[in-house]
PAGURO-681590 format. One record per residue (C-alpha): residue number from 1; residue in one letter; x, y, z. Coordinates in pm, whole numbers, plus 32768, in hexadecimal, padded with zeros to 4 digits. Last residue first. Layout:
BEGIN
> n, res, xx, yy, zz
> NUM, A, X, Y, Z
...
This chain:
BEGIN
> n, res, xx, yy, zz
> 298, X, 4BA4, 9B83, 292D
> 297, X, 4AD5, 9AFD, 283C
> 296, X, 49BE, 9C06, 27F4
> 295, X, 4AA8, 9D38, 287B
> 294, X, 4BA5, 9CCC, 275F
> 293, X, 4A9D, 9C87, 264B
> 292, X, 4A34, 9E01, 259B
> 291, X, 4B67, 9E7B, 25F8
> 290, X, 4C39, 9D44, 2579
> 289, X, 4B8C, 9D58, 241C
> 288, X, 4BA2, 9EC1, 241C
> 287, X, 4D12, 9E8C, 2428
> 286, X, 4D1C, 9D76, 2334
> 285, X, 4C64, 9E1C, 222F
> 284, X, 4CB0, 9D45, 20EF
> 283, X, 4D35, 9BFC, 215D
> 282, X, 4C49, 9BFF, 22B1
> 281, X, 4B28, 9C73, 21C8
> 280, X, 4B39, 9B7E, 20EE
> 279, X, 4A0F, 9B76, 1FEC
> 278, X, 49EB, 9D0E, 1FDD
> 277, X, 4A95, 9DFB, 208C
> 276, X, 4A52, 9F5E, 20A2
> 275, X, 4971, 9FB4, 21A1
> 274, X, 4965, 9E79, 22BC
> 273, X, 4829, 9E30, 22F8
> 272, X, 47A2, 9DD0, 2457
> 271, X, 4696, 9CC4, 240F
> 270, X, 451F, 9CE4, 2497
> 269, X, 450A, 9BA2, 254F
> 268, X, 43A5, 9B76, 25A6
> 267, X, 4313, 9AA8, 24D1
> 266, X, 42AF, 9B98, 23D5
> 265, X, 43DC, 9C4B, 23DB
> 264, X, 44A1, 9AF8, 2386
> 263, X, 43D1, 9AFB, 2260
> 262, X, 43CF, 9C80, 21C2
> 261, X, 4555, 9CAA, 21E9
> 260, X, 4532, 9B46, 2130
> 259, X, 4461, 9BFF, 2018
> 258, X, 454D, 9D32, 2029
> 257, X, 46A0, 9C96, 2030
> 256, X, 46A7, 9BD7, 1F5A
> 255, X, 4762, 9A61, 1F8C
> 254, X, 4853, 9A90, 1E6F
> 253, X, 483A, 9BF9, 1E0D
> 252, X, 48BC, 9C92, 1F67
> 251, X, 48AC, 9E10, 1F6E
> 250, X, 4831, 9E1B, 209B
> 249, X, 4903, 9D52, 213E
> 248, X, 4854, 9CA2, 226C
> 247, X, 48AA, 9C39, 23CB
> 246, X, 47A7, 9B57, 24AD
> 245, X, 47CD, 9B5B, 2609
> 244, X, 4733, 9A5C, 26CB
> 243, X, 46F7, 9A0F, 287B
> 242, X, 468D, 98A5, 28BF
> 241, X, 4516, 9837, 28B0
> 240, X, 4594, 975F, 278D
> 239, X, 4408, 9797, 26EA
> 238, X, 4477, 98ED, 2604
> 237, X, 45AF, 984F, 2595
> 236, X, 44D0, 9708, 24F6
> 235, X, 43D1, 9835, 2442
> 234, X, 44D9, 98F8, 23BB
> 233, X, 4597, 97AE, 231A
> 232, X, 4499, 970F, 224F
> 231, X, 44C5, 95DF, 229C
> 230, X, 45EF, 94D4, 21E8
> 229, X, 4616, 953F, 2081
> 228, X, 4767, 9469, 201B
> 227, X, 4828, 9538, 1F68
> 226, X, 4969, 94A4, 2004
> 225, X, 496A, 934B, 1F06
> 224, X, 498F, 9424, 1DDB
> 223, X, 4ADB, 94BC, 1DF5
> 222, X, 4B5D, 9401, 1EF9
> 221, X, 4B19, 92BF, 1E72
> 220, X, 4BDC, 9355, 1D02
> 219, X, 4D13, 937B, 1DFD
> 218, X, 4D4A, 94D5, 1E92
> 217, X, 4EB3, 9563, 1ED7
> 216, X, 4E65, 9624, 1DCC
> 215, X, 4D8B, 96FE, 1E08
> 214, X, 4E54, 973E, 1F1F
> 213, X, 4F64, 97BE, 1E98
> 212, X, 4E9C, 9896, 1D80
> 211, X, 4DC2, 9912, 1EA5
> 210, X, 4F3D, 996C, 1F6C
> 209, X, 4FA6, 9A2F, 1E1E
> 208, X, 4EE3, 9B62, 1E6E
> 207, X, 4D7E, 9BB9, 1DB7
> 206, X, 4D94, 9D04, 1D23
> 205, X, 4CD3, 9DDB, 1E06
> 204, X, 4C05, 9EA8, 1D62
> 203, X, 4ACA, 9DA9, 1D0E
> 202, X, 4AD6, 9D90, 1E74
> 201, X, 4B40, 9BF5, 1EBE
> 200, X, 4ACB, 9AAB, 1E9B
> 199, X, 4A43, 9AF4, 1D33
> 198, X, 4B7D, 9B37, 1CB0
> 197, X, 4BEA, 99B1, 1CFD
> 196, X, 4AE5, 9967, 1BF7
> 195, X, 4B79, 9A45, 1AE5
> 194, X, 4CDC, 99F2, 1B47
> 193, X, 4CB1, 988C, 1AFA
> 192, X, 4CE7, 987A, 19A3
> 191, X, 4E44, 9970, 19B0
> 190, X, 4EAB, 98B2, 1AD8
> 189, X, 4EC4, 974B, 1A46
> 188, X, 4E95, 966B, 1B50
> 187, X, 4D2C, 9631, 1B03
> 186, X, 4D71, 95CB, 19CE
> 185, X, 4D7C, 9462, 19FD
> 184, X, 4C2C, 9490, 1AB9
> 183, X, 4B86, 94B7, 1936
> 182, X, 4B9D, 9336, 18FD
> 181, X, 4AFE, 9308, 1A4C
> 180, X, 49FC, 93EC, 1A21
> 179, X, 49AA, 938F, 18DC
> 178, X, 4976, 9227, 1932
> 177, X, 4840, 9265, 1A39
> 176, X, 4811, 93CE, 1A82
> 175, X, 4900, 9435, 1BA3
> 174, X, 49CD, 950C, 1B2A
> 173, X, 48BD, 95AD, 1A69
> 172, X, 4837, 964D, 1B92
> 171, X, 499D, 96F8, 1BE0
> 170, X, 49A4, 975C, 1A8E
> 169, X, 487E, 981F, 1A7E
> 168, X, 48AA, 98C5, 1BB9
> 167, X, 47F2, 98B3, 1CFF
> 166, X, 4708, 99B2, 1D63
> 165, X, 4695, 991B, 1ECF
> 164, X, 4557, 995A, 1F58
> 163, X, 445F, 9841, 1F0A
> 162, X, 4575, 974D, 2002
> 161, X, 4509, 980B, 211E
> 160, X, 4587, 9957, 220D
> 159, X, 46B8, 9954, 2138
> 158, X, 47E4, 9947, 21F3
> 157, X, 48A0, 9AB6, 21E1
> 156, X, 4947, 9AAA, 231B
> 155, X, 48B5, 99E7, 2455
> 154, X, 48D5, 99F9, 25A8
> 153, X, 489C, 990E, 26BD
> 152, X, 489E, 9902, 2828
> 151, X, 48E9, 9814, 296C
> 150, X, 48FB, 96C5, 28A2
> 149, X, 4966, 95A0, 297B
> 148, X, 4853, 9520, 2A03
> 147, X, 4769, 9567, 288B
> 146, X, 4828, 9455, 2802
> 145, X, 474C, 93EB, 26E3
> 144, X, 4690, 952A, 26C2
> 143, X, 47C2, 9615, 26F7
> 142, X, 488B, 9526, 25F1
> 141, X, 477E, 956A, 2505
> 140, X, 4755, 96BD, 251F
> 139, X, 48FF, 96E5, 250C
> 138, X, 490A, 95EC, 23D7
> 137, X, 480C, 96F2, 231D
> 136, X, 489A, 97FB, 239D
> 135, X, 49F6, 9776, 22FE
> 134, X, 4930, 976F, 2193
> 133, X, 4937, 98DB, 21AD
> 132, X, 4A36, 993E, 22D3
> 131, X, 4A1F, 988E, 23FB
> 130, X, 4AAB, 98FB, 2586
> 129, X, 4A13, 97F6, 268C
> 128, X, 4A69, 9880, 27ED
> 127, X, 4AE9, 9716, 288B
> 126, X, 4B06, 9693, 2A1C
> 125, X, 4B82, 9551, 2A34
> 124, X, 4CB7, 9543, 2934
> 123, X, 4DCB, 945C, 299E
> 122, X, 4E80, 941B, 2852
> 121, X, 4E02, 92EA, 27E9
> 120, X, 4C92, 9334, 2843
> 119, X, 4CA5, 9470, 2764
> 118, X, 4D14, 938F, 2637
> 117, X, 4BEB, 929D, 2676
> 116, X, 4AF7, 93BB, 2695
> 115, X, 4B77, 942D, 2546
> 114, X, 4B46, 92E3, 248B
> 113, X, 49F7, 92E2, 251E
> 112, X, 49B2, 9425, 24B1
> 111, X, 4A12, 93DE, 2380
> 110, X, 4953, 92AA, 2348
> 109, X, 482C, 936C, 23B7
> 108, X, 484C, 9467, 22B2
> 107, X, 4899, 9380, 2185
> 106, X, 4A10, 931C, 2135
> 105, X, 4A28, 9234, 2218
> 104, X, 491D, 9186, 2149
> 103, X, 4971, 9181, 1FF3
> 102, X, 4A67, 9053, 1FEC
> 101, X, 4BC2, 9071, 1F4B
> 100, X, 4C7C, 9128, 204F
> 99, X, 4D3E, 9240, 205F
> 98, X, 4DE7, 9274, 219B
> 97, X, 4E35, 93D9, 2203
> 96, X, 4F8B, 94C4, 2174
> 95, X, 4E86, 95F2, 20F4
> 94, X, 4D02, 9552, 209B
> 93, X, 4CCD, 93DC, 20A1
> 92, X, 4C32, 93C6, 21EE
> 91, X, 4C52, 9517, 22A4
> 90, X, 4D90, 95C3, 22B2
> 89, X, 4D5C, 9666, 2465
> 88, X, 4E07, 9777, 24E9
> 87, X, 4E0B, 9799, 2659
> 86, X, 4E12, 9891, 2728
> 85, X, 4E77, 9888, 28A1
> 84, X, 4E49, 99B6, 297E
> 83, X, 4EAC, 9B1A, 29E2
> 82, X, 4F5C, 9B9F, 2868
> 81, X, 4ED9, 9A7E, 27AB
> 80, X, 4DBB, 9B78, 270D
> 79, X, 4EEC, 9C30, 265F
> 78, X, 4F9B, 9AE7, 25D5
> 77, X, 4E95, 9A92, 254D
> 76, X, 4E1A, 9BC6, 247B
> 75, X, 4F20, 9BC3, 2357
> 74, X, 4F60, 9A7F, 234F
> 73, X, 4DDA, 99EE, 2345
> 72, X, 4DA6, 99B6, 21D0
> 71, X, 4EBC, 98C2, 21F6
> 70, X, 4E11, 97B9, 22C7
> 69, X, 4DA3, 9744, 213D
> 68, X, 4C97, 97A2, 205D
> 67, X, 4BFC, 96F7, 1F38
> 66, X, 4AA8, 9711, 203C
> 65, X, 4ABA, 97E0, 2159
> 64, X, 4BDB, 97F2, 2278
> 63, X, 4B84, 9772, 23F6
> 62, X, 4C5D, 9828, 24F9
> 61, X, 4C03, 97C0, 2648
> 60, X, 4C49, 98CD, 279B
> 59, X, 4CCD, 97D0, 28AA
> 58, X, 4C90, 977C, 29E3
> 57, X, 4D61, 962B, 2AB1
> 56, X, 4EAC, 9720, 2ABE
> 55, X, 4FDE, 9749, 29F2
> 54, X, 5031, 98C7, 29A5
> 53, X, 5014, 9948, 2867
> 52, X, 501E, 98E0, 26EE
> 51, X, 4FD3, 9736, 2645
> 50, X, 4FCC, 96C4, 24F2
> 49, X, 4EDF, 95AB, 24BD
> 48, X, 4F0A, 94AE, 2382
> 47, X, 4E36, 937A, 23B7
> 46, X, 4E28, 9203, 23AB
> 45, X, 4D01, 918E, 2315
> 44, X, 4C85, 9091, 2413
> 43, X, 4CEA, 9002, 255B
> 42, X, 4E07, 913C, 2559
> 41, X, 4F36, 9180, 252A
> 40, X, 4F63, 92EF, 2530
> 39, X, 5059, 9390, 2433
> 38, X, 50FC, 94E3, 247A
> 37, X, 50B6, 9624, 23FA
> 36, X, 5180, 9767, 235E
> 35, X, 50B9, 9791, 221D
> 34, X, 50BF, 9601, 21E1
> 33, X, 5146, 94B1, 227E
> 32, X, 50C6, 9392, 21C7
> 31, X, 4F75, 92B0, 21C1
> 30, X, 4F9F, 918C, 20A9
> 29, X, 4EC5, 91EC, 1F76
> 28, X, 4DB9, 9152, 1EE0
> 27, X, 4D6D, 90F0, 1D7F
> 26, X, 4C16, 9007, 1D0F
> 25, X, 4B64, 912D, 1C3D
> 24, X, 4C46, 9176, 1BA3
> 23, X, 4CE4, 9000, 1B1C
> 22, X, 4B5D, 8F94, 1B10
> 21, X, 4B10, 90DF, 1A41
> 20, X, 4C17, 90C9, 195C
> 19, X, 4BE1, 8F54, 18FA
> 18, X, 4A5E, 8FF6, 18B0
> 17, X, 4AD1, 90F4, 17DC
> 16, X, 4BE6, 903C, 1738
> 15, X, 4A9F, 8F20, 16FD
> 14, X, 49BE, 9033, 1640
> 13, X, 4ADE, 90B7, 1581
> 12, X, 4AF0, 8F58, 1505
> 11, X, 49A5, 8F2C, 149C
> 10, X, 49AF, 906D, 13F5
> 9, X, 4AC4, 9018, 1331
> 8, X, 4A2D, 8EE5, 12C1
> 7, X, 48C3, 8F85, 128D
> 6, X, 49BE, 9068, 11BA
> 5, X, 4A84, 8F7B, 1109
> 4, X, 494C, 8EA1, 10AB
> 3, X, 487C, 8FB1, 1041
> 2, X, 498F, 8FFD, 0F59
> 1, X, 4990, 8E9C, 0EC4
């Protein structure tokens, strides 16, 4: 009789998992205005683009990393929009962007797709690629695909290939089939996810309440539908035949610094690092950040 109860119970656990999954794992999200931005219809995810400067056909492109949102770019934005256009971009399913159901917008060519279709809509011809972390990823890519239109490209922190990233337990656990679903429901909770979040930043800088924002602006596609591995990163920035900059915290923990120091130096792109930060160096140093990027882009 006991045997029965609990192959019963565990039968039904077994289903709640899986009903949980299917309800997760099919949510999206409706783009809205975020941080400041302004919604862009597009033929596709709509997106969330926030917009400083003059007008003009050139622009300096913001592209955030992953669980991030246009608002990891406030405090240097506004600084590099001080002689030409800059725009901000939410990329699919991060900050106020379309969420959709399907995984791939959400991989690095489906971003950059989504972002060449926002840059079309507002008049964009001439682009300096800006990405931090998973936004170097979607800057590469964009360059490759639309290599007309890309003059330069710099990257922050985006891990030189998919074998040098440190992510957290929790965010790989997210995504494990059942559990991670049935653990996303805490992801909202700050006190669980502060751990993770830590790891975008110096381990002494506490992390500020935009990540928490952010983080949860995500939908459970966002969270597990962006890690897509795409190439190895170094080696695709290295063949653009375009001028690149590549920025580095050297006291990041997420995408370490010393054996992707070690990669883009080997193909050619020895990184400027920025003493001090770690993850985020725009968040945490903005003012080296803009001195180590304002001659690049301007």
């Amino acid at each position: 009789m006991k045997l029965r109860i609990l192959g019963g119970l565990l039968v039904a656990a077994v289903v709640a998992l899986v009903v949980n999954a299917v309800v997760v794992e099919h949510t999206s999200r409706a783009a809205e205005p975020f941080a400041g931005g302004h919604v862009l219809k597009l033929d596709g995810p709509d997106l969330n683009v926030r917009e400083y400067g003059p007008p003009g056909d050139r622009a300096i492109v913001l592209l955030h990393g992953y669980s991030a949102s246009m608002e990891w770019w406030e405090k240097v934005a506004s600084a590099l929009a001080a002689h030409q256009r800059v725009i901000a971009v939410d990329l699919v399913g991060h900050g106020g962007s379309e969420a959709p159901t399907d995984a791939a917008p959400y991989h690095s060519d489906g971003q950059a797709e989504a972002v060449h279709r926002a840059l079309e809509a507002l008049g964009v011809r001439h682009a300096e690629l800006v990405g931090h972390s998973m936004g170097g990823k979607v800057a590469a890519e964009f360059a490759t695909r639309y290599p007309e239109m890309v003059e330069r490209v710099a990257v922050s922190d985006t891990p030189a290939a998919e074998d040098l990233v440190s992510m957290p337990l929790l965010g790989r656990m997210l995504c494990w089939p059942l559990i991670g679903p049935a653990l996303d429901h805490f992801r909202g909770v700050d006190a669980i996810s502060a751990g993770s979040l830590q790891t975008g930043f110096a381990a002494d800088y506490p992390v500020p309440p935009l990540a928490y924002r952010s983080l949860k602006q995500l939908t459970y596609a966002g969270v597990c539908d962006s890690k897509d591995a795409g190439r190895p990163v170094a080696e695709t920035l290295k063949g653009l035949g375009k001028p690149v900059l590549v920025l580095w915290g050297d006291k990041d923990v997420l995408t370490p610094t010393a054996p992707n120091v070690a990669r883009y130096t080997a193909a050619g792109l020895p990184p400027h690092l920025i003493v001090g930060a770690g993850h985020s160096p725009m968040v945490e140093k903005p003012d080296q950040f803009l001195a180590a990027i304002g001659d690049f882009v301007r």
